[in-house]
N, C-alpha and C positions, 0 to 999 in steps of 0.2 A: 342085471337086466338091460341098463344102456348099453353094455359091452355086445349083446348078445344082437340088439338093434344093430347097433351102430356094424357090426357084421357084415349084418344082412344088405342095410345098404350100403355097406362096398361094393357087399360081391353082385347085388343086383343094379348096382350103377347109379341107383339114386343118388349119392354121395362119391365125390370120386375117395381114392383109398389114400391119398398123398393128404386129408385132412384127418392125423392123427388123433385128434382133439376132438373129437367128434363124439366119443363116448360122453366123455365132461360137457358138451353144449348140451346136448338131449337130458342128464340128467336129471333137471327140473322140471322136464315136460314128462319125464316116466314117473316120476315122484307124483307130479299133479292126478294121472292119469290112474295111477294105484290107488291115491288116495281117493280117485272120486270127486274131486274138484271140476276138473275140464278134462274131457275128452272130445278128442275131433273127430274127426272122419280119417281122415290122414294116420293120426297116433293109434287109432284101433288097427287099420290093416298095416302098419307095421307091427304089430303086436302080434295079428293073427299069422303073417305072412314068416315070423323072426322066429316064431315057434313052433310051425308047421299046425296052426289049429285045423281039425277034419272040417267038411262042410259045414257038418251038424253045430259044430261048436261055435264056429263063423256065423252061422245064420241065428242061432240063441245071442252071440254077445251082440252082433247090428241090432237084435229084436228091442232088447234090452237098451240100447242107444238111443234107437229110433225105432219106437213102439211102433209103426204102421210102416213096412217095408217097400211096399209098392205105392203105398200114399201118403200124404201130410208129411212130405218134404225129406222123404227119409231113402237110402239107398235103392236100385232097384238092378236085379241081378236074374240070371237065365231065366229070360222072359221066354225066346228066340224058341222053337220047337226045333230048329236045323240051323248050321252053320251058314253063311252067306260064303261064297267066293271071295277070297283076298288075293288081288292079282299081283300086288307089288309088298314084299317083306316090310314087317313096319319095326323099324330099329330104334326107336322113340316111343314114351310116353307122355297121355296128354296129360296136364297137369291141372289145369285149368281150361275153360272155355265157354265163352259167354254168344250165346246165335241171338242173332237178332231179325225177322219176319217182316216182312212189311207189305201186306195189304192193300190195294188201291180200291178208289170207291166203285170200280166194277166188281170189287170182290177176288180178282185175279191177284196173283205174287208177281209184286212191281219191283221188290229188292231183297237181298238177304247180306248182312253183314257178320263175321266173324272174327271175332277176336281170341286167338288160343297162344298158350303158353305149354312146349316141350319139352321134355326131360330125355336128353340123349339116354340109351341105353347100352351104348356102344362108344368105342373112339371112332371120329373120322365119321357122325351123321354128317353128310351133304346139303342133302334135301328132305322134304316132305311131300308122300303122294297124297294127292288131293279128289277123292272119287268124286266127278261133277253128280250133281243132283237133276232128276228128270226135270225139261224144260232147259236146263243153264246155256245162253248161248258162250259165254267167255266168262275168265274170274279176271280182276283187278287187285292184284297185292300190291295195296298200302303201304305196308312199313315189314320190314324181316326179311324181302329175297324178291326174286322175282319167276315167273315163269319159263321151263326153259326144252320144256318137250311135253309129250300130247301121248297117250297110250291109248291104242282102242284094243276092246277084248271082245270076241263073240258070245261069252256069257253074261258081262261084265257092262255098267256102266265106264264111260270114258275116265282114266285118270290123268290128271296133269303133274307134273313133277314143279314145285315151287323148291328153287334152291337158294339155302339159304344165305343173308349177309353173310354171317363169320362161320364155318366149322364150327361142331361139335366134337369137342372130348366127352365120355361117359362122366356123365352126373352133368353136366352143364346144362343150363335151358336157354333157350330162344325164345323172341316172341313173333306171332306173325299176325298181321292184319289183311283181308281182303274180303272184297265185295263180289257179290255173283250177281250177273244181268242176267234177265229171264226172256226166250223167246214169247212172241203174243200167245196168249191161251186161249183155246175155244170157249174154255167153261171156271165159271169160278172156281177158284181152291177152298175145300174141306177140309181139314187137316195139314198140319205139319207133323213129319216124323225125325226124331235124331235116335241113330242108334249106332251101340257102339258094339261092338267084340271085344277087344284086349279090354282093360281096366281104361276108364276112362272116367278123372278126377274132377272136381267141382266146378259140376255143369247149370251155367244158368242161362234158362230157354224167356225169352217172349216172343211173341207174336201180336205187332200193332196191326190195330185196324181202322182204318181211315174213317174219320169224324161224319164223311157221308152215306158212309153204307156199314153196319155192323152188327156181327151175326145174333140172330134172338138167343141161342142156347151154347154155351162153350162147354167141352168137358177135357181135364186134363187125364188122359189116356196109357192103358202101358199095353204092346203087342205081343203077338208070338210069332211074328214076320217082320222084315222090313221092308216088304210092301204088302197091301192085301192082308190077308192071315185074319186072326181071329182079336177080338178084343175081352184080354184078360184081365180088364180093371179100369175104374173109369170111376172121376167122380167130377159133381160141377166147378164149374173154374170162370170167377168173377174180374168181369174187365175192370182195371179200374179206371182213373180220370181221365187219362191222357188214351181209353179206349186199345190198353194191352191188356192180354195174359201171359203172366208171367208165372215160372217156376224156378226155384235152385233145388241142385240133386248133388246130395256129397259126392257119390260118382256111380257111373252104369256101368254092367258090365256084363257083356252078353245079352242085350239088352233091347230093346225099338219102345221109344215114350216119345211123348209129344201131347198136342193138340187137336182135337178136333172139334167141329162146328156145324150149326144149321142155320139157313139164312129165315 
């Protein structure tokens, strides 16, 4: 069964294919994962993905994992009633990604910070497109690359291409840090939304709200749009000290979750 893993991520790029040894690392983590000890998130969809499981069977072993699928911290998967437009091919997957909200005491979205980690899916990734978010006036990357062109599409929010420090070969990851600045808003923000399309791996959302204004009722949310659309599941979501909601999601996919609120 490592053999059959270890395969899979050659040929899907997770792993490049020059780490012959690859079968022998995994083996203790397929061993763990049979026996019932520890299973991740990560080792089931290699599992599911290595052996071609149908949906049906995919969505029994997550249930099984993670008893409440759309809530209490467990996967959440074609949420989405329709496809969004993808304007620019995405030859990476995210691996990680941690958003960070930040609130000001008018109530308005004063910053948003993210931190994500890449998984080339190809040789020779460059870059990474970055679809801006309603309101972004400019992004600032931190640390991993910098800005180096601006797309506009007529169906399509703006994307900017961040390219990165070093080239990717397949299976390599990168890390990228950068902050979005928000134009003034006329009216408070309700809600944040993240959503993803491809697989999009161990994602952790808050959303701070400033010590002088914060909202009476939180509920952590899952859509059937990425913007607008219908709300498919919703349960309360408790600030805590420092005045966040916070979530971790082993990973979305197809997907629009988030937050929303009443002041």
């Amino acid at each position: 069964m490592a053999k059959v893993i270890a395969e899979h991520l050659w040929s899907s790029g997770e792993r490049p294919d020059t780490d012959t040894a690859l079968p022998r690392k995994i083996k203790d983590r397929v061993y763990r994962a049979l026996a019932g000890d520890l299973v991740s998130a990560e080792t089931l969809t290699w599992f599911a993905e290595a052996f071609g499981m149908t949906g049906e069977d995919r969505e029994r072993l997550w249930t099984l994992r993670f008893p409440d699928p759309a809530g209490s911290g467990g996967p959440v998967v074609n949420s989405l009633r329709g496809p969004q437009f993808v304007p620019l091919p995405q030859r990476h997957r995210t691996i990680s990604i941690f958003e960070r909200r930040r609130i000001g005491p008018a109530g308005t979205v004063i910053g948003h910070r993210t931190t994500r980690a890449l998984l080339a899916c190809e040789d020779a990734v460059t870059s990474y497109p970055y679809r801006l978010p309603g309101g972004a006036r400019r992004v600032h990357v931190q640390r991993g690359g910098h800005i180096t062109a601006r797309h506009d599409f007529a169906d399509s929010s703006p994307v900017v291409e961040i390219t990165l420090s070093t080239p990717l070969c397949r299976g390599q990851v990168a890390s990228l840090e950068y902050d979005v600045e928000f134009e003034a808003q006329a009216g408070p923000a309700l809600e944040y939304r993240r959503v993803a399309h491809a697989r999009c791996e161990n994602v952790d959302i808050v959303v701070e709200f400033s010590p002088e204004h914060r909202p009476g009722r939180v509920w952590w949310t899952v859509w059937d749009d990425f913007r607008g659309g219908t709300v498919l599941h919703q349960e309360p979501a408790v600030l805590d000290a420092e005045g966040c909601a916070h979530r971790f999601v082993p990973f979305l996919e197809n997907a629009a979750v988030g937050f929303r609120w009443a002041w």
